[in-house]
C-alpha positions as CSV (number, residue, x, y, z in Angstrom):
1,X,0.0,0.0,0.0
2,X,2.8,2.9,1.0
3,X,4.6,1.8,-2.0
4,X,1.4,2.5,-4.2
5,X,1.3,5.6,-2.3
6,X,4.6,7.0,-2.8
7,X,4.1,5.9,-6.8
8,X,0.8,7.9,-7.1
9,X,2.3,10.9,-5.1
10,X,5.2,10.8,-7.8
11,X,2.7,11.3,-10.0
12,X,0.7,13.1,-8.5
13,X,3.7,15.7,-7.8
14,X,6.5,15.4,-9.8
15,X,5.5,13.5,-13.0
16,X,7.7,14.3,-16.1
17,X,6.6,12.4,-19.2
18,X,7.5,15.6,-21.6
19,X,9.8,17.9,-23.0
20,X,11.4,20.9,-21.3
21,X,9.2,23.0,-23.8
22,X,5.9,23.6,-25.1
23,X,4.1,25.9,-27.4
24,X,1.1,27.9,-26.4
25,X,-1.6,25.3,-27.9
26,X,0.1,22.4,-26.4
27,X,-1.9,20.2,-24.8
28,X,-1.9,16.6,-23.1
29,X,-4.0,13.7,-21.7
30,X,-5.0,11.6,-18.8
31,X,-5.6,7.9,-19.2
32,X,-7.1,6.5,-16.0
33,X,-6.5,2.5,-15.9
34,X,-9.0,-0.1,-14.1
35,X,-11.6,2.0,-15.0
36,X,-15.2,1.0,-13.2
37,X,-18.1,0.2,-15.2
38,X,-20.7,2.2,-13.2
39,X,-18.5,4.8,-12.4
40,X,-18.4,8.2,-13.7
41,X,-15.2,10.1,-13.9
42,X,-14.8,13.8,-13.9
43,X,-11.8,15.7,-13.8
44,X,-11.1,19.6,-12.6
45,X,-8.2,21.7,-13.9
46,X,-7.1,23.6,-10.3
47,X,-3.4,24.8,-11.9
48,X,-2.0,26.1,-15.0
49,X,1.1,24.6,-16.1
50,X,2.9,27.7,-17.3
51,X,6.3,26.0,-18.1
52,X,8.1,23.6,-17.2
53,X,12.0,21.7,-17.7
54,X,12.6,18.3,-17.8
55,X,16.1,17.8,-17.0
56,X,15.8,19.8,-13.4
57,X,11.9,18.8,-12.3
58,X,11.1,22.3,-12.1
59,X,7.9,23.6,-12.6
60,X,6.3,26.9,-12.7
61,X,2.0,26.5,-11.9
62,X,-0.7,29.6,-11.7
63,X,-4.2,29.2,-10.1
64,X,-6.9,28.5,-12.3
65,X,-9.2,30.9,-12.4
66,X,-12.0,28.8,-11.7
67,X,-10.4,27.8,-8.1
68,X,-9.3,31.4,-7.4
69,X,-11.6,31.4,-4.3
70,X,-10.9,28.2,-3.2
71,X,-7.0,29.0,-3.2
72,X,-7.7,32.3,-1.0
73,X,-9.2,29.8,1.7
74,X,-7.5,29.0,4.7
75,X,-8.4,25.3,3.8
76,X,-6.4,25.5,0.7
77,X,-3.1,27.7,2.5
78,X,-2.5,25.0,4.7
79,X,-1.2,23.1,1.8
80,X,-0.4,25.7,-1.0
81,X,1.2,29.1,-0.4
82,X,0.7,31.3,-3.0
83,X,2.7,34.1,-4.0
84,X,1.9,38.0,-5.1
85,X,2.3,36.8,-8.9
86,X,-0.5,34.0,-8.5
87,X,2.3,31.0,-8.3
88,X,1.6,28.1,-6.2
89,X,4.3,26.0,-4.5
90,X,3.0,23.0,-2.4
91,X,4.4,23.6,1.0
92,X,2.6,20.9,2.9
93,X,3.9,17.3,3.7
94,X,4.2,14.7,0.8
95,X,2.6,11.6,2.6
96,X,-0.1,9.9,0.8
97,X,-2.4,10.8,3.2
98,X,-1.8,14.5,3.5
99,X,-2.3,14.5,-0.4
100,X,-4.9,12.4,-0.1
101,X,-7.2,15.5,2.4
102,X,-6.3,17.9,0.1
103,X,-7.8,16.4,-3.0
104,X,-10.8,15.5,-0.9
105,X,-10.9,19.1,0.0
106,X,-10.7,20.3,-2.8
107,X,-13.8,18.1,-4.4
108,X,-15.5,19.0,-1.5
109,X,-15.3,22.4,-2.1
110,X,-15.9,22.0,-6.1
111,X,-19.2,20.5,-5.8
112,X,-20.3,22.5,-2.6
113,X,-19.7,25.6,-5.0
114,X,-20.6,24.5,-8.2
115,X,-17.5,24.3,-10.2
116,X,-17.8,22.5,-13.0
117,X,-15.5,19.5,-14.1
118,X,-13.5,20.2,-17.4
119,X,-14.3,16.9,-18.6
120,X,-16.3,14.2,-18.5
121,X,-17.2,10.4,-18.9
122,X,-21.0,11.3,-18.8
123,X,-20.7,13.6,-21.7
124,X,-20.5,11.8,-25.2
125,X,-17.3,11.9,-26.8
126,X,-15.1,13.1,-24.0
127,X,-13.5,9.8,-22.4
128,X,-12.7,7.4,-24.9
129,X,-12.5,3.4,-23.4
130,X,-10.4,1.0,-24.6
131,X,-9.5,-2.5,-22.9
132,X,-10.6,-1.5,-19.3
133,X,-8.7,2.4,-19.8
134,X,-10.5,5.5,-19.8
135,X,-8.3,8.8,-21.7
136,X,-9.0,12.3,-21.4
137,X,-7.9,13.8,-24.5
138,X,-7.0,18.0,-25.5
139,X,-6.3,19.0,-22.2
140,X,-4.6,22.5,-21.3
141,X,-1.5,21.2,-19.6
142,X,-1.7,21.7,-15.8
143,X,-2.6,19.6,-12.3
144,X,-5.7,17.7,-12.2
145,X,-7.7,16.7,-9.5
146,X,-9.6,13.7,-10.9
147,X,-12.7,11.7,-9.4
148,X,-15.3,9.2,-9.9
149,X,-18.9,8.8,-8.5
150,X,-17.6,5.5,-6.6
151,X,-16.6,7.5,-4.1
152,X,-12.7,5.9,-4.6
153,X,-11.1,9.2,-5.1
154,X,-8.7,8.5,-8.2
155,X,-6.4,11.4,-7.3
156,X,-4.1,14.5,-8.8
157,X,-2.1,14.3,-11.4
158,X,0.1,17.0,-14.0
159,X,-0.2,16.6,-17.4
160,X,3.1,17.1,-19.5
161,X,1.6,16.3,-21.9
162,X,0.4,13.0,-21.1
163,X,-0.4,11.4,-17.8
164,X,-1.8,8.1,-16.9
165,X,-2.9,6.8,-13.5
166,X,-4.6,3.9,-11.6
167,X,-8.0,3.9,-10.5
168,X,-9.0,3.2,-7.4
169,X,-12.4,2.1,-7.9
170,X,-12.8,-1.3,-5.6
171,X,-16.3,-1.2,-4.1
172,X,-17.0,-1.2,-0.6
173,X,-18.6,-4.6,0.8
174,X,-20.6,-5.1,3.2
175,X,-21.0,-8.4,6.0
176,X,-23.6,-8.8,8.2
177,X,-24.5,-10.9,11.0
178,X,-26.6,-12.1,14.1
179,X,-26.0,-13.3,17.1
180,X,-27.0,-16.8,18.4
181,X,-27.7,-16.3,22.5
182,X,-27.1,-19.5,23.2
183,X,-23.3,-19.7,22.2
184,X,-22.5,-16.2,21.5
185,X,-21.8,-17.4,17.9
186,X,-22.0,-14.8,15.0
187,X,-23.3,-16.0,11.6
188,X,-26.6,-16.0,9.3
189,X,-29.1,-17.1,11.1
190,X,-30.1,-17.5,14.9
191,X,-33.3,-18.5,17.0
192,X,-34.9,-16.5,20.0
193,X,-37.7,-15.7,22.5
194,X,-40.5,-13.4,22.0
195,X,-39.4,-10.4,23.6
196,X,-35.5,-11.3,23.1
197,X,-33.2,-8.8,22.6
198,X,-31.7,-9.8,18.8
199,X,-28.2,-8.7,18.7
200,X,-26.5,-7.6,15.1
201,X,-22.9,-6.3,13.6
202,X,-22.5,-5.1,10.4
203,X,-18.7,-5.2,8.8
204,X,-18.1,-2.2,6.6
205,X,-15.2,-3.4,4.3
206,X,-13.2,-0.2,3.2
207,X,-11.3,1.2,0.4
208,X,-9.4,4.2,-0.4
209,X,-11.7,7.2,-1.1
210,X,-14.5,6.6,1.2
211,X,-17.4,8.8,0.2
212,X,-20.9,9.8,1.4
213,X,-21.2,6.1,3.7
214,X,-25.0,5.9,4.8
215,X,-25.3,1.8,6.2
216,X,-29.2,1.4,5.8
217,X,-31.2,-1.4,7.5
218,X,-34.6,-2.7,7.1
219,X,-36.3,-4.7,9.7
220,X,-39.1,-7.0,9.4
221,X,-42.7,-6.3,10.8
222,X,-41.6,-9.3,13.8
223,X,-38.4,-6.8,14.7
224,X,-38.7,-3.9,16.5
225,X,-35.1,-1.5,16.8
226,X,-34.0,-0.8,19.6
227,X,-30.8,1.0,19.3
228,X,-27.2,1.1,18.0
229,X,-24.8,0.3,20.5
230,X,-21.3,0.6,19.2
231,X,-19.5,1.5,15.9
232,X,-15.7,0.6,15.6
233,X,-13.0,1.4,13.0
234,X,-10.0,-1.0,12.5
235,X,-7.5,1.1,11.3
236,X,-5.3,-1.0,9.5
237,X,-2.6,2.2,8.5
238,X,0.2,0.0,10.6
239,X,1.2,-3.4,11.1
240,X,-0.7,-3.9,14.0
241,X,-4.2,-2.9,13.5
242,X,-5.9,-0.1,15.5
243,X,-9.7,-0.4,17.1
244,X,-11.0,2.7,17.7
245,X,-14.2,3.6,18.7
246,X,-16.5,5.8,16.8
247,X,-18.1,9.1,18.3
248,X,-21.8,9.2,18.0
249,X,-23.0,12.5,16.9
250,X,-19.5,13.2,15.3
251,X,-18.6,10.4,13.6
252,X,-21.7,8.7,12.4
253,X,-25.4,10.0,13.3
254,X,-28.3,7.3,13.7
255,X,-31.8,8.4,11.9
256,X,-34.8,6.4,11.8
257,X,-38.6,6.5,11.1
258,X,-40.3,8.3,13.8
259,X,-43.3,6.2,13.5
260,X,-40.9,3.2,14.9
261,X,-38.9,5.2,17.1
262,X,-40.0,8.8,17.9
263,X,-37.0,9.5,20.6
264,X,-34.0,8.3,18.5
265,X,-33.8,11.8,16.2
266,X,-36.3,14.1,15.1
267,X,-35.0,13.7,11.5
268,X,-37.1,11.0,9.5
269,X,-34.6,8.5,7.3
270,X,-34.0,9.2,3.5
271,X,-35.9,6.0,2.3
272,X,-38.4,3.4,3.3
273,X,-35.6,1.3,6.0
274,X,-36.3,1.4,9.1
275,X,-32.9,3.3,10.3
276,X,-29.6,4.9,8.5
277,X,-26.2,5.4,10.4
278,X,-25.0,8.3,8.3
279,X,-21.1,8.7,8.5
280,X,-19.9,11.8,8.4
281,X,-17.4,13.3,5.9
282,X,-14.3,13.8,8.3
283,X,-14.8,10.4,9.5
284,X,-14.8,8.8,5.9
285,X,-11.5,11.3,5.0
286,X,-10.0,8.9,7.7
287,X,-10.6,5.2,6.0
288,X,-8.0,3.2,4.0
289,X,-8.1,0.5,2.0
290,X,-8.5,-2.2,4.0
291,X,-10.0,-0.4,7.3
292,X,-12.9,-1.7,8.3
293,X,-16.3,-0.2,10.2
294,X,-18.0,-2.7,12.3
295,X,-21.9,-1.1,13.5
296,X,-23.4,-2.9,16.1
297,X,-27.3,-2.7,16.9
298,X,-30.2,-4.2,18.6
299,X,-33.5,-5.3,17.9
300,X,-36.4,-6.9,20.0
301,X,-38.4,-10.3,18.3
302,X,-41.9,-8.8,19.2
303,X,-45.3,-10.2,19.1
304,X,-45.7,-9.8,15.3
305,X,-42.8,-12.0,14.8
306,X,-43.5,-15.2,12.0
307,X,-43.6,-18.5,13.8
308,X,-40.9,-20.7,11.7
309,X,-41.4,-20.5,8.5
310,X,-39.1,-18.1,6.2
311,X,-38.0,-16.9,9.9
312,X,-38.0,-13.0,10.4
313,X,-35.8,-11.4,8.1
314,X,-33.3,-7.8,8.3
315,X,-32.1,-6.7,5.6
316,X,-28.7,-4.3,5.1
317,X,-26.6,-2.8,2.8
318,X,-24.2,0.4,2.1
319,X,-24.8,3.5,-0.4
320,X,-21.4,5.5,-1.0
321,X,-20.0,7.8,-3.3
322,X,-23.2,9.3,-5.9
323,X,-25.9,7.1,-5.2
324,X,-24.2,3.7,-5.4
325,X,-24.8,0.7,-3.3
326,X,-23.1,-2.0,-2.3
327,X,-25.1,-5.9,-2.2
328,X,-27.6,-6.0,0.2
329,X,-27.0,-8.7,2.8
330,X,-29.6,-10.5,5.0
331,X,-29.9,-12.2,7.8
332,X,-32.9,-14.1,9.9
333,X,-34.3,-14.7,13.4
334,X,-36.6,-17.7,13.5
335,X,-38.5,-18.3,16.3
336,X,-41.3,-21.2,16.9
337,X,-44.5,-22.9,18.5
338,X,-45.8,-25.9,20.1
339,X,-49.2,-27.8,19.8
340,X,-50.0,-28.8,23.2
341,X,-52.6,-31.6,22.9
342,X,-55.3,-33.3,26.0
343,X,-56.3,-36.7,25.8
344,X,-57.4,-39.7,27.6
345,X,-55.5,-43.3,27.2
346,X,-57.4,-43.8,23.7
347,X,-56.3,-40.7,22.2
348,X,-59.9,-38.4,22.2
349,X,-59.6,-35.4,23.2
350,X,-60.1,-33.8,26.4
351,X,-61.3,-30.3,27.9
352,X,-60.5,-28.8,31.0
353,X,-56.5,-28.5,31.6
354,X,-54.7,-25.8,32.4
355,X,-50.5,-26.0,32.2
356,X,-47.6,-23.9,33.1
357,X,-44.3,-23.8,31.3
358,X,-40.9,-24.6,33.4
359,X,-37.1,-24.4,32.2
360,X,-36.0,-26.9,34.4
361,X,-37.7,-30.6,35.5
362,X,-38.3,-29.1,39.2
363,X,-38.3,-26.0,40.6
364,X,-36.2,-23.2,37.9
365,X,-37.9,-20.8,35.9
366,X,-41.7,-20.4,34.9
367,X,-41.9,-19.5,31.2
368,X,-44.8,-16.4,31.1
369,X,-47.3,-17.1,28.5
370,X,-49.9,-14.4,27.2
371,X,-53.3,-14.8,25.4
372,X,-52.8,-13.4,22.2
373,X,-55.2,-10.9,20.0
374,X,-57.4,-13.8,18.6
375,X,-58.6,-15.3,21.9
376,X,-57.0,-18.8,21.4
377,X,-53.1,-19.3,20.6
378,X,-51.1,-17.8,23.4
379,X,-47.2,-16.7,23.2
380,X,-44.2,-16.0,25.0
381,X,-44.6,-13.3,27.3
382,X,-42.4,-10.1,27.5
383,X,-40.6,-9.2,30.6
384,X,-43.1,-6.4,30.7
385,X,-46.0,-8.5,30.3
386,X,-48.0,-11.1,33.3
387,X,-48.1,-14.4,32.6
388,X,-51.3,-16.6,32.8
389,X,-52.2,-20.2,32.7
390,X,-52.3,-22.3,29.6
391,X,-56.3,-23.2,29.7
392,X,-57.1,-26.0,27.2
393,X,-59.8,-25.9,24.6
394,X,-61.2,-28.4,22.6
395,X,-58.7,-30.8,23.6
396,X,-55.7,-28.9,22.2
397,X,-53.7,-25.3,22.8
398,X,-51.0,-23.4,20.2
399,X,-48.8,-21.6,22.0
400,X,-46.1,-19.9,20.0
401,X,-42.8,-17.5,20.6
402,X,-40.2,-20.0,21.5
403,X,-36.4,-20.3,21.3
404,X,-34.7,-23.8,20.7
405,X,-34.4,-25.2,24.1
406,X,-35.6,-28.0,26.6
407,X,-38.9,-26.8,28.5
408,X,-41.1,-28.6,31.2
409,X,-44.8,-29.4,31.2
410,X,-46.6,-28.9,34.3
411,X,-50.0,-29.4,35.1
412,X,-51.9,-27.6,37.3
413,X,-55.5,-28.3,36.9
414,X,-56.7,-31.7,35.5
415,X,-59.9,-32.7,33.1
416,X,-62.9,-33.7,35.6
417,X,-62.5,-37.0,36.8
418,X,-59.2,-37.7,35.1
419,X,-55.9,-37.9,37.5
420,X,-53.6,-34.8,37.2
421,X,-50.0,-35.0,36.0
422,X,-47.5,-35.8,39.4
423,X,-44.5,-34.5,37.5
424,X,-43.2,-32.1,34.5
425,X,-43.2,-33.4,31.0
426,X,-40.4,-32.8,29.1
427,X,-40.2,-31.3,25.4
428,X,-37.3,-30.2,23.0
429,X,-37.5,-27.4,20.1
430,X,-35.3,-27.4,18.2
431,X,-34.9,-25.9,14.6
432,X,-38.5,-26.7,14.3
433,X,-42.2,-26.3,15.7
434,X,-43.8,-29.7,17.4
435,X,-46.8,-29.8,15.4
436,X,-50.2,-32.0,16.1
437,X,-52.6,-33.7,13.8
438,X,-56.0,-34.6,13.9
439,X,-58.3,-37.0,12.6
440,X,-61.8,-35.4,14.1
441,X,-61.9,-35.5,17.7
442,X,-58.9,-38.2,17.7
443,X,-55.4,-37.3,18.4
444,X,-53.3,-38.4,14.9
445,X,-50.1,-37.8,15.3
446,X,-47.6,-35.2,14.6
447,X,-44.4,-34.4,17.2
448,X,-46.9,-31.9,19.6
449,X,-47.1,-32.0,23.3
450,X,-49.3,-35.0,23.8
451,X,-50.4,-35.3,27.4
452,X,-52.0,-38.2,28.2
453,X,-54.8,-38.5,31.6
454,X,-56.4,-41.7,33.2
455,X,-59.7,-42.1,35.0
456,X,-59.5,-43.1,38.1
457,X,-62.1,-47.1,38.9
458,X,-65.4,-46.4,40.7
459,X,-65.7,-47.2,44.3
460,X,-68.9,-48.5,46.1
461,X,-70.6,-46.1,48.4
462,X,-73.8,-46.3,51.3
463,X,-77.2,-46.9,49.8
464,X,-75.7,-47.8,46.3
465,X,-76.6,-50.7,44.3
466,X,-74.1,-52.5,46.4
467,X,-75.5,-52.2,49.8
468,X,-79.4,-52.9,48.2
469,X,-78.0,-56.6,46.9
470,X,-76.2,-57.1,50.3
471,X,-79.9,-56.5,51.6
472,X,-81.7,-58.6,49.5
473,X,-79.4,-61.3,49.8
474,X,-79.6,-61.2,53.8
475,X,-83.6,-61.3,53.5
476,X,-83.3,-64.3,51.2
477,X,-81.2,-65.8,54.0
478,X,-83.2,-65.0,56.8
479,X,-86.5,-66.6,55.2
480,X,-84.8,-69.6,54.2
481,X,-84.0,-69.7,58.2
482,X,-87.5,-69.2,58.7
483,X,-89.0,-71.9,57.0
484,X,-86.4,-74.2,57.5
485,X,-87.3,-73.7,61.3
486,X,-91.0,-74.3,61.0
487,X,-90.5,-77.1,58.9
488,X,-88.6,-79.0,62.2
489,X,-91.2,-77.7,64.2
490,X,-93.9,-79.7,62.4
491,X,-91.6,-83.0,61.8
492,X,-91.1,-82.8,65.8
493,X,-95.2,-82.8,66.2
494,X,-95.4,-85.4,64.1
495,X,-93.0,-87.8,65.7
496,X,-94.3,-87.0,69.0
C-alpha cells in the first residue's frame, strides 16, 4: 500500500513524461486504468502549467481561475502558499495521506460551490474506453484533480503532456451478522424468544476514497429496533491494527422513522428502511483501503414476529459515493411454537386442563405465556407483560414465541374426573415447531405435546346398588332360616 502511495504521489507531484518545452496550444491527456463500469469520472483543472523543464523537475504553476476562491481559503493555505504573482508552490507534507485530504478538499469544495469539471465520462465523446482504460484527450497542460462517482477518489495528477494513473475504484462490501444467545456465535441465522433482545454487527469493508457512507437497515414487521450500541473502526494504517471507537454524533449520526422510534432523532430516514447510520465526511476522509467499520445494533423479536417459517428477516446494505450501493446482505431470526394436545388413554380429546411452562424438571424458571389478539393461541410473554395459565380448549392449545431449548410441562389443573400429572413433562424445540394432527376428535399424530390423563375405577358407596344386593341377599337368608325352622317344628309334632 505505501509503496502505491509513494508511486501515485510521484505522479501526482512530480510526473515528467514531456519535453522541457511547449508551445502555447500544447496540450496533453489523462488515461485513468482499471476504470469501473458504473462509475463516472470527472476531472477539474485547479493549476495552470505555465512551463516547465525536464532535466531539473522544475515547474512553474498559476491558479486557475476557476479555483481562485478556493486558493484564497485557509483550507487550501494549509497546503499551497501562493505568491503576489498568483504562483503556487505546495508547502505541505508529501505523505499519501496529506495529499490524499487535500484532494478531498478540494472536491469537497468543487461541488459545494458548483465548479464544473472540465471533462467528462458522462458527456458523449469526452472519455474514450479501450481494454478497461479511460483517456481524457485536449487538455490544457496543468494539475488535475480527478474523481469518480464510486466514491474511490482517483487522485491529482500533472499533465506534461500526457499522464496516466490507476484507479481506485474497488467497491466497498458489506457483512452482516446475528448473534445466536445461546453460544455467542455470529453468523446468518439464529433462533430466540419473544421479547429477546436480537443482537447484530454489520462489517463495513473499506477502500481508499471513502465517500458519502449511509449503512441502511430494514427490519421485518416481527423486529422492532431498539438501538445502535457501538461502531468501531479497524484502522489498518500499521502493522498492528488499530480499534477505535467511533463518536456518535461526530462520527456517524443514527436516523430512523419516527413512527418506529419517535425518541432516537427528530429527523425521519431518507428512504423506506427502518434506520440509516450516516457517516460523516471527516470520519470517511480517515478510512484506508483495507480499514474496516464494524456497527453494532439491537433489535427486540416482538409479538408480530413469524412462527418458523421463512424466519423473520433484516435486511442491510451500504450506499457511498453518488448514489451507489453495495449488495444488500440478510440475515434471519426464526423463532417457533408448540401444539400442546389433551387426551385420555385412547387418544380423544379432552377439555379442562390448564398448564404452566418450566425451564427446568423441578423448581427453575416459569416461562410467562400471554393470550394473544385472537382469543385462542397464546405466546411467549415479554418481561413487561404477566403471565397466565395455559387453559385447554377443545382438547388442544398453540402456543407460539419459542427459542430452541428444553422446557417442562406442568399441570396444574386436571380434566374432571381424570388424575392430574404428578410431575413435569419434558419437550425439545429445536430448529422446528412440534406440530399436532388430527383426525376429528382423535389425536393423529404429529411431534406436539401430547399429554396423556387416566380415569380413576369407581368405588362403592352407602345406599348404592351394592348395599341394596347385600340386603336382599340377607332377606333371602333369613327366610330360608325361617322356614327351615318351621318345617322342624312340624316334623317334631309329628313324631311325638
Amino acid at each position: 500500500m505505501k509503496k502505491i502511495i509513494s508511486f501515485t504521489l510521484a505522479l501526482m507531484m512530480i510526473l515528467t513524461l514531456a519535453t522541457t518545452a511547449f508551445a502555447d496550444d500544447a496540450t496533453g491527456s489523462i488515461t485513468i486504468n482499471g476504470i469501473g463500469t458504473e462509475a463516472t469520472y470527472s476531472i477539474y483543472k485547479l493549476l495552470d502549467l505555465e512551463s516547465y523543464n525536464q532535466e531539473t523537475g522544475a515547474y512553474s504553476y498559476t491558479v486557475n481561475s476557476a479555483w481562485k476562491n478556493y486558493f484564497e481559503t485557509s483550507d487550501a493555505l494549509q497546503y499551497f502558499a501562493i505568491d503576489n504573482a498568483g504562483y503556487a508552490t505546495w508547502i505541505a507534507s508529501e505523505d499519501g495521506s496529506t495529499v490524499a485530504a487535500f484532494a478531498k478538499n478540494a472536491l469537497a469544495y468543487a461541488k459545494a460551490n458548483g465548479i464544473a469539471p472540465v471533462k467528462s465520462s458522462a458527456n458523449a465523446g469526452e472519455f474514450v474506453v479501450t481494454e478497461g482504460s479511460g483517456k481524457f484527450s485536449g487538455l490544457e497542460l496543468g494539475y488535475y484533480l480527478v474523481d469518480s462517482t464510486m466514491g474511490a477518489l482517483c487522485g491529482l495528477t500533472t499533465t506534461n503532456p500526457d499522464a496516466s494513473i490507476n484507479a481506485k475504484n474497488a467497491k466497498p462490501t458489506i457483512d452482516k451478522q446475528v448473534q445466536e444467545d445461546s453460544t455467542n456465535q455470529w453468523a446468518e441465522e439464529n433462533t430466540a424468544d419473544v421479547g429477546q433482545t436480537v443482537h447484530y454487527r454489520v462489517t463495513i469493508n473499506v477502500h481508499a476514497g471513502a465517500e458519502n457512507y449511509v449503512l441502511h437497515d430494514v427490519m421485518s414487521a416481527g423486529l422492532t429496533f431498539d438501538k445502535v450500541t457501538k461502531v468501531e473502526h479497524i484502522d489498518t494504517s500499521s502493522s498492528t491494527p488499530v480499534t477505535k471507537t467511533a463518536v456518535a454524533g461526530t462520527d456517524y449520526t443514527v436516523f430512523t422513522d419516527p413512527d418506529i422510534t419517535p425518541d432516537v432523532t427528530t429527523d425521519n430516514v431518507s428512504d423506506d428502511c427502518t434506520l440509516e447510520v450516516r457517516f460523516s465526511k471527516a470520519f470517511c476522509d480517515s478510512l484506508e483501503t483495507n480499514d474496516k467499520v464494524i456497527v453494532y445494533y439491537q433489535a427486540m423479536l416482538n409479538r408480530n414476529a413469524i412462527v418458523a417459517e421463512n424466519g423473520n428477516p433484516n435486511e442491510t446494505w451500504l450506499q457511498y459515493g453518488e448514489n451507489h450501493t453495495t449488495t444488500h446482505d440478510t440475515v434471519k431470526t426464526y423463532t417457533f411454537g408448540i401444539d400442546i394436545v389433551k387426551t385420555d388413554s385412547q387418544n380423544a380429546l379432552l377439555d379442562g386442563a390448564q398448564f404452566k411452562i418450566y425451564d427446568a424438571e423441578t423448581k427453575g424458571n416459569e416461562v410467562a405465556v400471554v393470550l394473544m389478539d385472537d382469543g385462542v393461541t397464546y405466546r411467549r410473554a415479554r418481561e413487561d407483560e404477566t403471565g397466565i395459565p395455559i387453559v385447554v380448549k377443545d382438547g388442544k392449545v398453540r402456543v407460539v414465541g419459542f427459542d430452541n431449548g428444553t422446557y417442562y410441562l406442568e399441570e396444574t389443573v386436571a380434566p374432571q374426573g381424570y388424575n392430574k400429572l404428578t410431575t413435569r413433562q419434558k419437550f425439545i424445540i429445536s430448529d422446528g415447531n412440534l406440530d399436532a394432527t388430527f383426525n376429528g376428535d382423535i389425536y393423529s399424530t404429529g411431534s406436539g405435546v401430547h399429554v396423556v390423563n387416566k380415569t380413576g375405577t369407581m368405588l362403592p358407596e352407602t345406599g348404592g346398588m351394592g348395599t341394596t344386593l347385600f340386603v336382599t341377599i340377607g332377606a333371602m337368608m333369613v327366610m330360608a332360616a325361617g322356614v327351615l325352622l318351621v318345617t322342624k317344628k312340624r316334623m317334631s309334632m309329628i313324631e311325638d
